[in-house]
C-alpha positions as CSV (number, residue, x, y, z in Angstrom):
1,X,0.0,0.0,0.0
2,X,1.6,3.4,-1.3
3,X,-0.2,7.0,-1.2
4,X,0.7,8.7,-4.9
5,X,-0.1,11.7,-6.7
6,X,-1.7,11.5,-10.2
7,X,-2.0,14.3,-12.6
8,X,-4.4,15.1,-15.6
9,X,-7.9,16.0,-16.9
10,X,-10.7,15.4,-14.7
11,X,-14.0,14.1,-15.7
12,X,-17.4,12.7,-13.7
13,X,-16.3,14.4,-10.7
14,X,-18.4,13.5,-7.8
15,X,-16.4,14.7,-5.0
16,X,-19.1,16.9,-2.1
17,X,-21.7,14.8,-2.6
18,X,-21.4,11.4,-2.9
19,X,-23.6,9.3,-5.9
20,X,-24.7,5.8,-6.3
21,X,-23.1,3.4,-7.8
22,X,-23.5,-0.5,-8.1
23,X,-25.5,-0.6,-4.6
24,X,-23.0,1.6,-2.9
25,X,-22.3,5.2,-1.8
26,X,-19.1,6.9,-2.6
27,X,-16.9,9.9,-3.9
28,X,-15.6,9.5,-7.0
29,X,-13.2,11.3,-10.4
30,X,-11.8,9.9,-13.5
31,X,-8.7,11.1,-14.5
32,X,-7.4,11.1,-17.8
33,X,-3.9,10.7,-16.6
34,X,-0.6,12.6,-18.5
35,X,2.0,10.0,-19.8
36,X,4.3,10.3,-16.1
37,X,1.1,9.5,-14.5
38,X,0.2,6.5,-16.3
39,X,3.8,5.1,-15.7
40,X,3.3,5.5,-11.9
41,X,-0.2,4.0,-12.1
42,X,0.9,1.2,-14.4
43,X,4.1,0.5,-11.9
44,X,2.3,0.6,-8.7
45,X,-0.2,-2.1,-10.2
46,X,-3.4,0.3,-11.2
47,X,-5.3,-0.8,-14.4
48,X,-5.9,1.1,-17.0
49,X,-10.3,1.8,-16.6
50,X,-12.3,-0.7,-18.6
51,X,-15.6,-0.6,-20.4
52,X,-17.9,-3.8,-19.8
53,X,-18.9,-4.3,-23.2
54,X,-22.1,-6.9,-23.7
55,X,-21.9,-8.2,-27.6
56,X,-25.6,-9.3,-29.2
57,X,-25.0,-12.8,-28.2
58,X,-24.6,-12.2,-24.7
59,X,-20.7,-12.3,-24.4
60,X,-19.0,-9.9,-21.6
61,X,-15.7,-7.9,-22.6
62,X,-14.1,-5.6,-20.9
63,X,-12.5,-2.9,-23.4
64,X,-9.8,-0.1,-21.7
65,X,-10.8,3.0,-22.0
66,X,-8.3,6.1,-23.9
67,X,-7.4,8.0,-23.4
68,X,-5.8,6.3,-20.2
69,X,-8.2,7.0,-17.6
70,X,-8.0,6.0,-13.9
71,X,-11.4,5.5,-11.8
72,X,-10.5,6.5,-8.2
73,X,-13.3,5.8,-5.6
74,X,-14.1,6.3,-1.5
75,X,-16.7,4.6,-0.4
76,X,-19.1,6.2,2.5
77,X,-19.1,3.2,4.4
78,X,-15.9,1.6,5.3
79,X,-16.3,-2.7,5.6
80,X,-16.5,-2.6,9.0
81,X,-19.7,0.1,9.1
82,X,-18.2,3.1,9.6
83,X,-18.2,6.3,8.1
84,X,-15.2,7.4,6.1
85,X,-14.5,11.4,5.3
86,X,-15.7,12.5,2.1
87,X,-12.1,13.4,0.0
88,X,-10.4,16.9,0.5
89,X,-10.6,19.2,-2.3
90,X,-7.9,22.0,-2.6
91,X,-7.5,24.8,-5.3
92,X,-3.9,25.2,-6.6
93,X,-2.7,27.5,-3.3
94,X,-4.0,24.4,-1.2
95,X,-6.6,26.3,0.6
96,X,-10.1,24.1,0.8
97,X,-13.1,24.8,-1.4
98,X,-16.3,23.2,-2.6
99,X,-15.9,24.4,-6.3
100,X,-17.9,22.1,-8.7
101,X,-15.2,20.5,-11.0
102,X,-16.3,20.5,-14.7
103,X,-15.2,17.9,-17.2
104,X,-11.5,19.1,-18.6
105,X,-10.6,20.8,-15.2
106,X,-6.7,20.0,-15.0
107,X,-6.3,18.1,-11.3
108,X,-4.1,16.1,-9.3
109,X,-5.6,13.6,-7.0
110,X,-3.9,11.7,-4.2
111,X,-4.7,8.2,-3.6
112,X,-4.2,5.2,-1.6
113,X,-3.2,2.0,-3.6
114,X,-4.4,-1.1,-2.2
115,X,-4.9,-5.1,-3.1
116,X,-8.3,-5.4,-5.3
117,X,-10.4,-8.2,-3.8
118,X,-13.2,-7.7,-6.8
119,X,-10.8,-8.2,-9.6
120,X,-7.1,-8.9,-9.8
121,X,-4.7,-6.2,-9.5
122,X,-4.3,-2.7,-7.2
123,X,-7.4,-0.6,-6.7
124,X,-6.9,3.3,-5.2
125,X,-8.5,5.3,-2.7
126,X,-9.5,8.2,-3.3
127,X,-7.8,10.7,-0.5
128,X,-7.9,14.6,-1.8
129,X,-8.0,16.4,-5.3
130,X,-5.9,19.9,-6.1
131,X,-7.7,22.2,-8.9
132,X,-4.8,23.3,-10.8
133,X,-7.0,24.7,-13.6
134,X,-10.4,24.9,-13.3
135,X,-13.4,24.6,-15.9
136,X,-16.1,25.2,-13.6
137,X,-19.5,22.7,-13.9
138,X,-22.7,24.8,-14.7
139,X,-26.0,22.4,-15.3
140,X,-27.0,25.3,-17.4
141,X,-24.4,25.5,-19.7
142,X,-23.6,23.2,-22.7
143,X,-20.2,22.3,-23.1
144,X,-20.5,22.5,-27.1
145,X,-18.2,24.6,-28.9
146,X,-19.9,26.7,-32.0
147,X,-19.4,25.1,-35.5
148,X,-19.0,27.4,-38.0
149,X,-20.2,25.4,-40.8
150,X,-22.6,23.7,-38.8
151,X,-26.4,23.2,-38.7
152,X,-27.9,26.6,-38.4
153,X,-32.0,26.4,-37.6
154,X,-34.3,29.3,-39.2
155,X,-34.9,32.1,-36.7
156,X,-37.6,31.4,-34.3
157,X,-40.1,34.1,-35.3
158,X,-41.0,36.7,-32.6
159,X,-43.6,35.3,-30.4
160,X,-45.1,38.6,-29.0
161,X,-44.4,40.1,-26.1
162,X,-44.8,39.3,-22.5
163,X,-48.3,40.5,-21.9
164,X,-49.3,38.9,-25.2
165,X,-47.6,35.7,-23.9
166,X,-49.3,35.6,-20.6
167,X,-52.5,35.8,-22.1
168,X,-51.6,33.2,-24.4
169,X,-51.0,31.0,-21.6
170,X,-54.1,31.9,-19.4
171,X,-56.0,30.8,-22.7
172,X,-54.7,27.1,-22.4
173,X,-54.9,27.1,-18.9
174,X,-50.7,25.9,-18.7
175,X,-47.5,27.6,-17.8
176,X,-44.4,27.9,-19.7
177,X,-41.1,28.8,-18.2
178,X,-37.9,29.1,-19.9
């Protein structure tokens, strides 16, 4: 069991509040590690994450996922019933903070290696992450980037204005937020 450092692009970031998966609670980021990153993960035993892939005829493969992306994970609950801390999240001057981290945020997480029981090989704990470049997660955003010689829809035409609207609305008897 070693504690190491691991550098690259975060994505899936569940790291305040902790999200269900596979009938258990936990913390977790995937980070799409830089090349010095991988070679510490590969040497200290940590896998490469996998897609379970289920073919037409009902045949289970496991395909690695690239770029090279490490799943790091803290359960809630510890084996023996207790509650573990949720992981400690630092910007780049190491103060704390409860930023949401957006997909492509550069980050360094610390974790815990440890023997895998569920599948052969090293598994890692996830301990604390360090924002070193933040893209901050907005639900109300889309991350798209415009296309210049994209799609482009017809103007929507102008649907009169608010009073008109309202009374549109009082007609059918429904509401319509945007």
């Amino acid at each position: 069991m070693s504690i190491i450092i691991l550098e690259g692009t975060a994505q899936w970031a569940f790291v305040h509040k902790p999200r269900e998966a596979f009938g258990k609670f936990g913390w977790s980021i995937d980070v799409q590690v830089d090349d010095k990153s991988l070679k510490v993960a590969l040497k200290e035993g940590i896998a490469k994450a996998q897609k379970k892939i289920t073919s037409e005829n009902g045949d289970v493969m496991y395909k690695t996922v690239d770029p090279a992306t490490v799943r790091t994970y803290k359960a809630v609950k510890r084996k023996d019933g207790s509650t573990n801390k949720p992981p400690l999240v630092v910007d780049s001057s190491n103060e704390a903070t409860n930023v949401m981290i957006g997909n492509g945020s550069k980050v360094r997480v610390q974790v815990k290696t440890f023997p895998w029981t569920f599948k052969k090989g090293t598994g890692c704990e996830l301990m604390s992450i360090q924002v070193l470049d933040l893209v901050e997660f907005s639900e109300n955003v889309p991350e798209f980037e415009v296309v210049a010689d994209g799609f482009k829809a017809d103007v929507i035409k102008d649907i009169g204005t608010e009073e008109e609207k309202d009374k549109d609305d009082s007609k059918s008897g429904e509401s319509v937020d945007f």
